[in-house]
C-alpha positions as CSV (number, residue, x, y, z in Angstrom):
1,X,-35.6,-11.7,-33.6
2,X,-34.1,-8.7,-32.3
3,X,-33.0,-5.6,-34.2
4,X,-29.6,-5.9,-35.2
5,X,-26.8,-3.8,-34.0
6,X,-24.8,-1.8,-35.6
7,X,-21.8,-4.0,-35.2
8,X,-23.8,-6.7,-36.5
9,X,-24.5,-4.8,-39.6
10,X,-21.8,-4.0,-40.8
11,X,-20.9,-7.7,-40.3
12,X,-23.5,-8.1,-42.6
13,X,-22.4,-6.6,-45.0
14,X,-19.0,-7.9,-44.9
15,X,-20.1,-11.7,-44.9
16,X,-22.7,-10.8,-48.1
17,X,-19.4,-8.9,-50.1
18,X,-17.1,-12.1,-49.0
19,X,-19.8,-15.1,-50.2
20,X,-21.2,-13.7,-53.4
21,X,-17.4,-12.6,-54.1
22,X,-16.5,-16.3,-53.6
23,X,-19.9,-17.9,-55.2
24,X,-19.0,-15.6,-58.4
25,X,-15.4,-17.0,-58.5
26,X,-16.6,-20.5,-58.3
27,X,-19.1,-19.6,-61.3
28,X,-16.6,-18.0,-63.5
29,X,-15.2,-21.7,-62.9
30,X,-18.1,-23.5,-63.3
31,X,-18.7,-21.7,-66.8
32,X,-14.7,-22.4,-68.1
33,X,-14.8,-25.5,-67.3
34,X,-18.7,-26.0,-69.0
35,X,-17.6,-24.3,-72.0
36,X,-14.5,-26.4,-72.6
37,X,-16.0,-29.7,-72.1
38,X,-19.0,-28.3,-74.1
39,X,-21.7,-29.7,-71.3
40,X,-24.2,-26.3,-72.3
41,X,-27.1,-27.3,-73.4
42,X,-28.7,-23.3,-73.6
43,X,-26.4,-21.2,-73.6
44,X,-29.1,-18.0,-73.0
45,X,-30.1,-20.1,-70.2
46,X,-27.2,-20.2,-69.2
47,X,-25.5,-16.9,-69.1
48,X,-28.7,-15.5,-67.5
49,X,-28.0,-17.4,-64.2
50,X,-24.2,-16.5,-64.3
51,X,-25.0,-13.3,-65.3
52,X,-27.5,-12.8,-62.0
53,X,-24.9,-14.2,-60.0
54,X,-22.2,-11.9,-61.0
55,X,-24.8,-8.8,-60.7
56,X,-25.3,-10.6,-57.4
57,X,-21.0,-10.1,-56.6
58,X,-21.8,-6.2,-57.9
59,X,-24.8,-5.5,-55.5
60,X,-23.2,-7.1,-52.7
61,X,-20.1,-4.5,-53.1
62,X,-21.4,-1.5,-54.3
63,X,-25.6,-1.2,-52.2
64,X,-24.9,-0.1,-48.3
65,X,-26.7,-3.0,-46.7
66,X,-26.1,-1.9,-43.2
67,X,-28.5,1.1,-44.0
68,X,-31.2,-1.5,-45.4
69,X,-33.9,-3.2,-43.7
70,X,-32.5,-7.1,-42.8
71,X,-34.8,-8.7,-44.8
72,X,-33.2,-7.0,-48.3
73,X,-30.0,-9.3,-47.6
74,X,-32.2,-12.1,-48.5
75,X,-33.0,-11.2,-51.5
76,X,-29.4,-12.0,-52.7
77,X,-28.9,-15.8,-51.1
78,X,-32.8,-15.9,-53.4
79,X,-31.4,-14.7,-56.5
80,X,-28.4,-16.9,-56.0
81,X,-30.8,-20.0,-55.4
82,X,-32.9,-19.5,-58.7
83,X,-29.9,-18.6,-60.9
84,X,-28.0,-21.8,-59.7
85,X,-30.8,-23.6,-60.6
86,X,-31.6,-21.9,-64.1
87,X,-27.4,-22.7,-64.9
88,X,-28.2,-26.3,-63.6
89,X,-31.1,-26.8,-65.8
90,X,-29.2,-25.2,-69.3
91,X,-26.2,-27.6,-68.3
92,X,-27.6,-30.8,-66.6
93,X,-24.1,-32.3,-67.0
94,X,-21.7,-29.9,-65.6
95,X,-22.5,-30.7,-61.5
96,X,-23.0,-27.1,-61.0
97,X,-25.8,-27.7,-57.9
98,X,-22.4,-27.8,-55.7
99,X,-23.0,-23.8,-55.8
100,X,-25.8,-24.3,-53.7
101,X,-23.7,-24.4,-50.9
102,X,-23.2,-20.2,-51.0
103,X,-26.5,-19.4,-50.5
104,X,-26.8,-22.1,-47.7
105,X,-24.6,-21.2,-45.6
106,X,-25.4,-17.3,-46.1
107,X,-29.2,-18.1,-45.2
108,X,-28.5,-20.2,-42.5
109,X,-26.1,-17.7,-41.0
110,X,-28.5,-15.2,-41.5
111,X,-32.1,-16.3,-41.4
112,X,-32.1,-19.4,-39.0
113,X,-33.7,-22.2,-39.3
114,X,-36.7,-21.2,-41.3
115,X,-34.7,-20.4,-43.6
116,X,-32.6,-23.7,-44.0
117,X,-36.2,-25.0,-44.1
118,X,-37.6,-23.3,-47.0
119,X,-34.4,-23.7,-49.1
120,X,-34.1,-27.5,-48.4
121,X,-37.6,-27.8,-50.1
122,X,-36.9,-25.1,-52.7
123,X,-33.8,-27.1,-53.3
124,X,-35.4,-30.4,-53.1
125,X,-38.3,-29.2,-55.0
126,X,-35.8,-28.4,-57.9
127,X,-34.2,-31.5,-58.1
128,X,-36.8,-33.8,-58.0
129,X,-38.8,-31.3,-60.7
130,X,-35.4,-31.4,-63.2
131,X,-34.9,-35.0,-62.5
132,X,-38.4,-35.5,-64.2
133,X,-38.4,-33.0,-66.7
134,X,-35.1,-33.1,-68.2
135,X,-33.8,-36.3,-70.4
136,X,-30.7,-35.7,-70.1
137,X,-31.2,-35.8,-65.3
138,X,-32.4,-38.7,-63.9
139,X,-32.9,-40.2,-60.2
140,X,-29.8,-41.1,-58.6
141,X,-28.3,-40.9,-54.5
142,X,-27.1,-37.0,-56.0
143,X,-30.7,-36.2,-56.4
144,X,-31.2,-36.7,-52.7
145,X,-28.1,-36.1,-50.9
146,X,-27.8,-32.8,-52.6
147,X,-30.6,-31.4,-50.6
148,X,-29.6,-33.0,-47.3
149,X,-26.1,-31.6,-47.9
150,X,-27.2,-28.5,-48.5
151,X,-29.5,-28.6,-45.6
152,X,-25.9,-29.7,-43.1
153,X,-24.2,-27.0,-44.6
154,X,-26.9,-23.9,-43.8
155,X,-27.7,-25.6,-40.2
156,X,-23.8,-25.7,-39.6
157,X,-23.7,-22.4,-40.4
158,X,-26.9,-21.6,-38.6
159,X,-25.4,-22.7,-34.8
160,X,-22.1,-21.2,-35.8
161,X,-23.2,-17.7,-36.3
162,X,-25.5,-17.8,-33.6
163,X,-22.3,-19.7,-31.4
164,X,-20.5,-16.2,-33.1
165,X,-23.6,-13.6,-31.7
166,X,-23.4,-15.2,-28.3
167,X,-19.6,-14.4,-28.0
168,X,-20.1,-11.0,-29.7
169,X,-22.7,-10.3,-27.5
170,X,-20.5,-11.5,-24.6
171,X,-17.9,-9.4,-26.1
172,X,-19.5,-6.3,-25.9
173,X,-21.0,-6.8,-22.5
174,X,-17.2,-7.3,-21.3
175,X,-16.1,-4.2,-23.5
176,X,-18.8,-2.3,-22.2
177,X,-18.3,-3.4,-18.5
178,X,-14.5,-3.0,-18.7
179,X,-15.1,0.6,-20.0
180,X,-17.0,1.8,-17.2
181,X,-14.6,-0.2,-14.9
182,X,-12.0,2.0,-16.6
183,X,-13.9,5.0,-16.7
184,X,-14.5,4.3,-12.5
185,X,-10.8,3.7,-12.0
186,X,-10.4,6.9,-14.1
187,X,-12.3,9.0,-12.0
188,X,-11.4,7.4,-8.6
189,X,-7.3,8.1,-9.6
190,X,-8.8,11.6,-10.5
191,X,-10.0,11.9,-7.3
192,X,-6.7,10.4,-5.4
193,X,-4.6,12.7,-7.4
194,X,-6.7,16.1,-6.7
195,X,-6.7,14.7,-2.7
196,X,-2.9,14.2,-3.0
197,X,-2.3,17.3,-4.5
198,X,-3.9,19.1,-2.3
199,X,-2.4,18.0,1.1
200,X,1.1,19.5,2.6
201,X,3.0,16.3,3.2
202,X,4.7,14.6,0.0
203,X,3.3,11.2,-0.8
204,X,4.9,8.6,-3.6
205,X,4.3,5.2,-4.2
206,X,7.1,3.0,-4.8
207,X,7.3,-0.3,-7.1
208,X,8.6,-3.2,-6.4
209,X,11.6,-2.3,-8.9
210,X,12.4,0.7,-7.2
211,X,10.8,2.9,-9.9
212,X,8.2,5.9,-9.0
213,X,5.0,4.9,-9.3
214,X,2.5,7.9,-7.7
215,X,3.8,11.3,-6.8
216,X,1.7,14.2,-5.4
217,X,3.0,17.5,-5.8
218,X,4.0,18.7,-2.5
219,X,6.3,15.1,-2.5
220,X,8.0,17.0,-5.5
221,X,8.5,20.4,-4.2
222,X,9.7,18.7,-1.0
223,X,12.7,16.2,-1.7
224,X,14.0,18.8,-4.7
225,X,17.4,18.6,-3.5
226,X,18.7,21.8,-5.7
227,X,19.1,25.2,-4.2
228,X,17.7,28.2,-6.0
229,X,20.8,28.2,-8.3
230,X,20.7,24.4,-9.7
231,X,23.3,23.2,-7.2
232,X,23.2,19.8,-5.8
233,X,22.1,20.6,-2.3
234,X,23.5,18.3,0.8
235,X,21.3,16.3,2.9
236,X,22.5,15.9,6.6
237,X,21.3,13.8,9.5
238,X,19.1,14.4,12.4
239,X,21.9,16.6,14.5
240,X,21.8,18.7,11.6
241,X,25.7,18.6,11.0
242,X,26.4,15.1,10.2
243,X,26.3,14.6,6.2
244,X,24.4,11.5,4.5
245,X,25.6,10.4,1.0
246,X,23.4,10.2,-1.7
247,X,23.0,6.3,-1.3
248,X,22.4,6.5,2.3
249,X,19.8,9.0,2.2
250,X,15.9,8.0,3.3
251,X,14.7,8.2,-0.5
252,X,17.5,6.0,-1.8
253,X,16.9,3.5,1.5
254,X,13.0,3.0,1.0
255,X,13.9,2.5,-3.1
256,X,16.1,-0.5,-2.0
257,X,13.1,-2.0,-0.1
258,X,14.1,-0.2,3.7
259,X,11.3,0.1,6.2
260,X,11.9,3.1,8.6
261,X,9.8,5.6,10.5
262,X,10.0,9.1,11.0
263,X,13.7,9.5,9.9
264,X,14.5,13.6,10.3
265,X,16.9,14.5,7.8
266,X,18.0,18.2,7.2
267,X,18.3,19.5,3.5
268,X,21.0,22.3,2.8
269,X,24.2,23.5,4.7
270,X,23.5,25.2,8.1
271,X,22.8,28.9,7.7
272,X,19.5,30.1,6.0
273,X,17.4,28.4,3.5
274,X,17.5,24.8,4.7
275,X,14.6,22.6,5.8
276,X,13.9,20.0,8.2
277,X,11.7,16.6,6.9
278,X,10.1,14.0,8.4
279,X,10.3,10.6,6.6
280,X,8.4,7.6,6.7
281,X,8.6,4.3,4.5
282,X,6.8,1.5,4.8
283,X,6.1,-1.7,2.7
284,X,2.7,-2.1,1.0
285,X,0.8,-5.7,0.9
286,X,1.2,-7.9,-1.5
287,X,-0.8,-7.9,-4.5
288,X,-2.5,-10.9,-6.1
289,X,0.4,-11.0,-8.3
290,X,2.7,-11.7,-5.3
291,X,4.7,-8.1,-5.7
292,X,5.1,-6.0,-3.2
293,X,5.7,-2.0,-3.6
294,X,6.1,0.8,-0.6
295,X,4.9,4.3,0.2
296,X,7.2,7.4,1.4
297,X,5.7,9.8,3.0
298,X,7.3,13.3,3.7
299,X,6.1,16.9,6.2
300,X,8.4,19.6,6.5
301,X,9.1,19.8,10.0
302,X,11.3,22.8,9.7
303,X,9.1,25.3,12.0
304,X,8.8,22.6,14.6
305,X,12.6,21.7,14.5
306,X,13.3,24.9,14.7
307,X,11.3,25.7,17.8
308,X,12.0,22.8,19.4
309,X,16.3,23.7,19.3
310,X,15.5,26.9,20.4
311,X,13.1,25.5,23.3
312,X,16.0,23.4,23.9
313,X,18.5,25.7,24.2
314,X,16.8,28.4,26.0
315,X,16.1,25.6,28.8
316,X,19.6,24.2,28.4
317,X,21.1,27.7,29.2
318,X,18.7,28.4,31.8
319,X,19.6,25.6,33.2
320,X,23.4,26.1,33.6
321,X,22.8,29.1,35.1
322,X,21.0,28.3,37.4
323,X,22.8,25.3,38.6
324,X,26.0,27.6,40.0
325,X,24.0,29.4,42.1
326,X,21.7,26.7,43.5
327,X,24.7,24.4,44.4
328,X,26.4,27.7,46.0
329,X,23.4,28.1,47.9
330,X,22.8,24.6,49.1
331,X,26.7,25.0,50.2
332,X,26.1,27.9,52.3
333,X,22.8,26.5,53.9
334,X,24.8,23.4,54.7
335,X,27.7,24.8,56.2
336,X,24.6,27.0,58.1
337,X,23.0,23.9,59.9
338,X,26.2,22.8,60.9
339,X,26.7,25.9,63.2
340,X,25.6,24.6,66.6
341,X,25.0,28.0,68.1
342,X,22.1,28.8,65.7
343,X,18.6,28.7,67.4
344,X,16.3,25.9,67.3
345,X,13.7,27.7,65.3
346,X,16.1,29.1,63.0
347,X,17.4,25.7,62.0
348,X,14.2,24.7,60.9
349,X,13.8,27.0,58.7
350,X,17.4,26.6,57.1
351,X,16.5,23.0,57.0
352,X,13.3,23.7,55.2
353,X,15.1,26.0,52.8
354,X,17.7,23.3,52.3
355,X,15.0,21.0,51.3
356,X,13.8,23.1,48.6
357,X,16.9,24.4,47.6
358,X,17.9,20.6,46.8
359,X,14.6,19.5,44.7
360,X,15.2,23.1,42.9
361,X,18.8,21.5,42.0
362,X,17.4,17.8,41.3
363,X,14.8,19.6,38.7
364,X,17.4,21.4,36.9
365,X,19.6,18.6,36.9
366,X,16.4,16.6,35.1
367,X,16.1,19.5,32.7
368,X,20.3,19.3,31.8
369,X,19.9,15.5,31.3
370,X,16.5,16.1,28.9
371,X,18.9,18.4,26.9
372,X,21.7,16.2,26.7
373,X,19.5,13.2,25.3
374,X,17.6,15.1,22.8
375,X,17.5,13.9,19.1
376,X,19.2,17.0,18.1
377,X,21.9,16.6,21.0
378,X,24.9,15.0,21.8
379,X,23.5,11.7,22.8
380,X,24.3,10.0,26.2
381,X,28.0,9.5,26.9
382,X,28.4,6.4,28.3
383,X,31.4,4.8,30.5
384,X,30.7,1.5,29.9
385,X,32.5,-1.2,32.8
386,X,32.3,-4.4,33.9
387,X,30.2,-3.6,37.0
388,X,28.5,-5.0,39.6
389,X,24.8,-4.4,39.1
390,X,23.5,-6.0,42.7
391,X,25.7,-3.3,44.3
392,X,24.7,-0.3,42.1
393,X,20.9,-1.6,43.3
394,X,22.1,-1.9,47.0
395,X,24.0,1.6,47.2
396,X,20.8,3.4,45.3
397,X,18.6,0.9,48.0
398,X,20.6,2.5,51.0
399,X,20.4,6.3,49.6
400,X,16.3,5.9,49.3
401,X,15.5,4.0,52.7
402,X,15.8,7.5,54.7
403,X,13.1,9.2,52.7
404,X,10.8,5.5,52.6
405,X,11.4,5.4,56.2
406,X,9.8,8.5,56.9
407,X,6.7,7.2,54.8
408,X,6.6,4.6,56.5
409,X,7.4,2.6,53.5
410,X,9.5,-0.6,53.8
411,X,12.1,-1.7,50.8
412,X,12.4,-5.5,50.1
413,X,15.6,-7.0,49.0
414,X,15.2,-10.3,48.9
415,X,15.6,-10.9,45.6
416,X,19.0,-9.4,44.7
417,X,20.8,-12.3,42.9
418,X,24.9,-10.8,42.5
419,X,24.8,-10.0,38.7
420,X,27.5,-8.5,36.8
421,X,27.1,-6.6,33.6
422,X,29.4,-4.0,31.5
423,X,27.0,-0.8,32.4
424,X,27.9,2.9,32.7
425,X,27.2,2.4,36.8
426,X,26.6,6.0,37.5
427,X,23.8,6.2,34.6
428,X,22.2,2.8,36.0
429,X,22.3,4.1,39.3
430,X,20.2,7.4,38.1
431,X,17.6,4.9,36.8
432,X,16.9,2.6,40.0
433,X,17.1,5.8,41.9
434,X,14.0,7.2,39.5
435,X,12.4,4.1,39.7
436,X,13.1,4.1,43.8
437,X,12.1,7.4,44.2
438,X,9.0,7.6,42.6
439,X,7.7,4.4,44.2
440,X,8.3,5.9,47.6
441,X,6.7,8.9,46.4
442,X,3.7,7.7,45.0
443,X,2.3,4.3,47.4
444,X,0.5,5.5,50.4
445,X,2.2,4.9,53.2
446,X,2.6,1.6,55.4
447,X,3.6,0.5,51.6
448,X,6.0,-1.9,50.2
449,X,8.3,-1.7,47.3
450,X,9.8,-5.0,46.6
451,X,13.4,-4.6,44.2
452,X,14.5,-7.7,42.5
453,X,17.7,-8.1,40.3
454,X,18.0,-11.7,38.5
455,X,19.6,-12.5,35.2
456,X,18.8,-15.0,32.3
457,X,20.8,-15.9,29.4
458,X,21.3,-12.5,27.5
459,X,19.9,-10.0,29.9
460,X,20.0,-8.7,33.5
461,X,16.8,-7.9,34.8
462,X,16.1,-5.1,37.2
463,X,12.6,-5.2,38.6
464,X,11.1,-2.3,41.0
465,X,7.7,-3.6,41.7
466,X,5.5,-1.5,44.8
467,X,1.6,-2.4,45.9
468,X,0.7,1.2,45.2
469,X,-2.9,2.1,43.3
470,X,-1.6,1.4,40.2
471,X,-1.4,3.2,36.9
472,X,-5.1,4.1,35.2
473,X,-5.0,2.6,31.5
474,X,-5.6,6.2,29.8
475,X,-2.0,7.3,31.5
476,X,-0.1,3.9,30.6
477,X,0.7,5.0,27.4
478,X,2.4,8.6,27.9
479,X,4.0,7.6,31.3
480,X,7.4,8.0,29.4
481,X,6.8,10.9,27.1
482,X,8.3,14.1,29.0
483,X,6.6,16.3,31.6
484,X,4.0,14.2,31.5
485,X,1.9,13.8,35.4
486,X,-0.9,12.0,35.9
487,X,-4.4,12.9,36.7
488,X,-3.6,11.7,40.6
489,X,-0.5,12.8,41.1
490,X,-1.1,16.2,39.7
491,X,-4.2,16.8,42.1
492,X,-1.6,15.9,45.6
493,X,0.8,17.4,46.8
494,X,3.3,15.0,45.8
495,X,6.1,17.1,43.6
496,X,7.6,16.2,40.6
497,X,9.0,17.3,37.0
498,X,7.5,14.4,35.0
499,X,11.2,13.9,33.3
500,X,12.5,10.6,35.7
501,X,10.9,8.3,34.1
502,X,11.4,10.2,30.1
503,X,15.6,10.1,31.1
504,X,15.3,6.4,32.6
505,X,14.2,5.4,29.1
506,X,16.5,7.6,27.2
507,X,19.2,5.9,28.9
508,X,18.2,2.5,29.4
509,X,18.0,2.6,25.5
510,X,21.7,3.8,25.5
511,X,22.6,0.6,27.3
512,X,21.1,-1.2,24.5
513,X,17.6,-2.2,26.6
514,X,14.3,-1.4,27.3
515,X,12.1,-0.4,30.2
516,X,8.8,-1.9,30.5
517,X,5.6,-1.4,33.0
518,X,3.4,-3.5,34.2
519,X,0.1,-2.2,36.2
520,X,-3.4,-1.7,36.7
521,X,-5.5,0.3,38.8
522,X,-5.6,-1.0,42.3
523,X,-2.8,-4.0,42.0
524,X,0.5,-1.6,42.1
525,X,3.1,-0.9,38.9
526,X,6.2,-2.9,38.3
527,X,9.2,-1.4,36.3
528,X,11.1,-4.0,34.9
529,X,14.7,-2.7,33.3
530,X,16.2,-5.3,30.9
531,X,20.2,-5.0,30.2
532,X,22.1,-6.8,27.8
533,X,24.8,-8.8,30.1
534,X,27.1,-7.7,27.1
535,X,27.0,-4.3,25.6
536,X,27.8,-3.8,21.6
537,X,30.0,-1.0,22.4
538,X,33.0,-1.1,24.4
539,X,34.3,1.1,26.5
């Protein structure tokens, strides 16, 4: 048997206090009751086994049994045995054998079944030897089913304490496993914390009740919306100007469950002190439990905002300044060529500054229009009409077929279905003439660039699709972002700004659409522009 614990000890010691307080209540019974129906036949006899039973109720109380070897808590259930037996034998008459059942269950509970063994014999044994030796106690069923009662009562107890070791035993192996599991969680959320902590962008975890779950430091120091004086400070949208009410703002949106990325929002008045963030909230899986939280993240983009206006600006001025002069200059070199007198060689020359002059003035008017669609901009004013889009496609068509003639490019317009739309028709007509002119640009010539306009139930589609050598995977995904050339086009001598393609987006978007590529290296690019037939906003 193995050593016991110290949990089971002290067990021990409770359950030997609990059944010699209870076997030394039933005796102070059994001796009231004896004395007042006079059944003692020696009364020494007899006050020596109460007596060792109530020393029996002291011991159990007062001597530290969970200090003792396990064998010493036998040595009460024994003396509880013999002075049962001594009472039984001074009063033969008074039934008092019943008290057998203490000791039974205490050593069957605590010494197994050897020890429901030897006290079914020594009980037996006693029984048998007072039936014979006493007048007044002879054979009869109680002389035999004593023993086996006794015997029921210590097994029972046998399997139920062992039943009670396995589960404690269990227990402590869960306790013991759920500690360390705590102890690992501990240490893992000390971990999170210290990483959280120590990163510049605010982080908090959202539950499903809207309540503030995890928050990292730089989260805190980043959406305090007090100035240095304790003043409510305002929060204002992207443009910087436009002011956001408390229940509108990104923290209160992603607490009432909303999903949005990268929302800029600008804390403080304009002037000095305020700050630019960045914020993202998104929804977190479901748990087990079937509740779902969300996480808000938060950088200070301040520096970068900042930069990027005065980027902004800078090229926006720069731009308007130059624009005066350059359309001046294209005037004069115009009204130049026109002069029939001038020589043959010098006309050439005007023509070639002309050209240049002209792509100077188309690349400043790409750099005006990057301005005006900024996030921090005005937007894109649009004039929206009822408009026919075929003809918009046929007039930008009839512009471009100069230039592809010269590449020896050909334009298909075959499939131009008459398709009417409310657009803004100048802004449309900047996109196809992107699309037109970087198709023509691009192809090698003896190419073909095959335009289509059709329509379905919601949508117009515009499609400019070309058997060029196609758009290289790695380039796919940044052939909107702005200024961005490719690899190819970069190394010829094709020029170009990288911005057609960046506004084209900006203001299909405006229109309420999309614009979409499909390629591959070696099969040619299609640009498909998909309108609504019906804008959301009138004109």
């Amino acid at each position: 048997m193995a050593p016991p614990t110290p949990s089971e000890r002290a067990g021990l010691r409770r359950n030997a206090v609990a059944n010699q307080l209870l076997l030394a209540a039933a005796t102070v019974l059994g001796v009231v009751v004896s004395i007042l129906l006079a059944q003692i036949v020696d009364a020494t006899l007899f006050l020596t086994g109460a007596s060792t039973i109530f020393l029996g109720a002291v011991a159990a109380v007062l001597v530290p049994w969970d200090r003792l070897p396990r064998w010493t808590v036998g040595i009460l259930p024994v003396l509880d045995v013999v002075a049962i037996a001594v009472m039984r034998e001074s009063s033969p008459l008074a039934g008092l054998g019943v008290l057998w059942a203490f000791p039974a269950i205490w050593i069957g509970s605590v010494f197994g079944l050897w020890g429901v063994l030897v006290l079914t014999v020594v009980v037996a044994s006693v029984m048998v030897h007072q039936a014979m030796a006493i007048d007044m106690q002879r054979f009869a069923s109680s002389t035999f089913v004593l023993p086996f009662v006794v015997a029921a009562l210590s097994t029972m107890a046998h399997f139920t304490a062992r039943r009670t070791r396995a589960q404690r035993e269990l227990l402590e192996k869960q306790s013991a496993e759920l500690r360390r599991a705590v102890e690992r969680a501990r240490r893992q959320e000390d971990l999170v914390t210290e990483v959280l902590d120590a990163v510049d962008f605010g982080i908090t975890r959202i539950t499903p009740a809207g309540e503030f779950a995890v928050t990292n430091t730089a989260h805190a120091v980043l959406l305090d919306a007090t100035d240095p004086f304790g003043a409510e400070m305002a929060v204002f949208a992207a443009d910087g100007s436009t002011a956001i009410a408390p229940e509108a703002s990104p923290l209160a949106r992603a607490r009432a469950g909303e999903v949005f990325e990268g929302e800029l929002v600008w804390y403080g008045a304009p002037g000095e002190g305020r700050r630019a963030l960045s914020i993202t909230a998104r929804r977190l899986p479901a748990s087990d439990s079937g509740e779902a939280g969300g996480v808000v993240v938060s950088r200070d983009v301040t520096v970068e905002e900042q930069a990027r206006r005065a980027r902004e600006d800078l090229i926006a001025s720069v731009s308007h300044e130059l624009r005066t002069p350059l359309t001046s200059i294209i005037g004069y070199l115009e009204l130049a060529l026109d002069d029939d007198t001038i020589a043959e060689g010098t006309r050439d020359r005007l023509a070639v500054a002309e050209r240049n002059a002209s792509r100077l003035l188309e690349l400043v008017a790409d750099i005006l229009a990057v301005s005006s669609t900024s996030r921090e901009g005005i937007g894109v004013d649009l004039e929206l009409r009822p408009a026919d889009v075929s003809a918009i496609v046929r007039a930008a068509i009839e512009s471009m077929a100069p230039r592809a003639a010269d590449h020896g490019i050909r334009i298909e317009t075959t499939g131009i279905d008459e398709v009417r739309a409310l657009v803004d028709a100048r802004r449309l007509r900047q996109v196809v003439d992107n699309l037109l002119s970087n198709a023509v640009k691009y192809i090698p010539r003896g190419g073909a660039v095959a335009v289509t306009v059709t329509t379905d139930v919601h949508s117009v589609l515009i499609a400019v699709a070309d058997d060029g050598p196609g758009i290289s995977p790695s380039e796919q995904a940044r052939l909107f972002e702005r200024f961005f050339r490719g690899d190819a086009v970069r190394k010829s001598s094709t020029h170009g700004s990288g911005l057609g393609l960046a506004i084209s987006r900006d203001l299909v978007r405006a229109h309420g659409g999309e614009i979409t590529v499909r390629t591959a290296p070696g099969e040619g690019a299609t640009f498909t522009v998909r309108l609504p037939r019906e804008s959301k906003e009138t004109p």
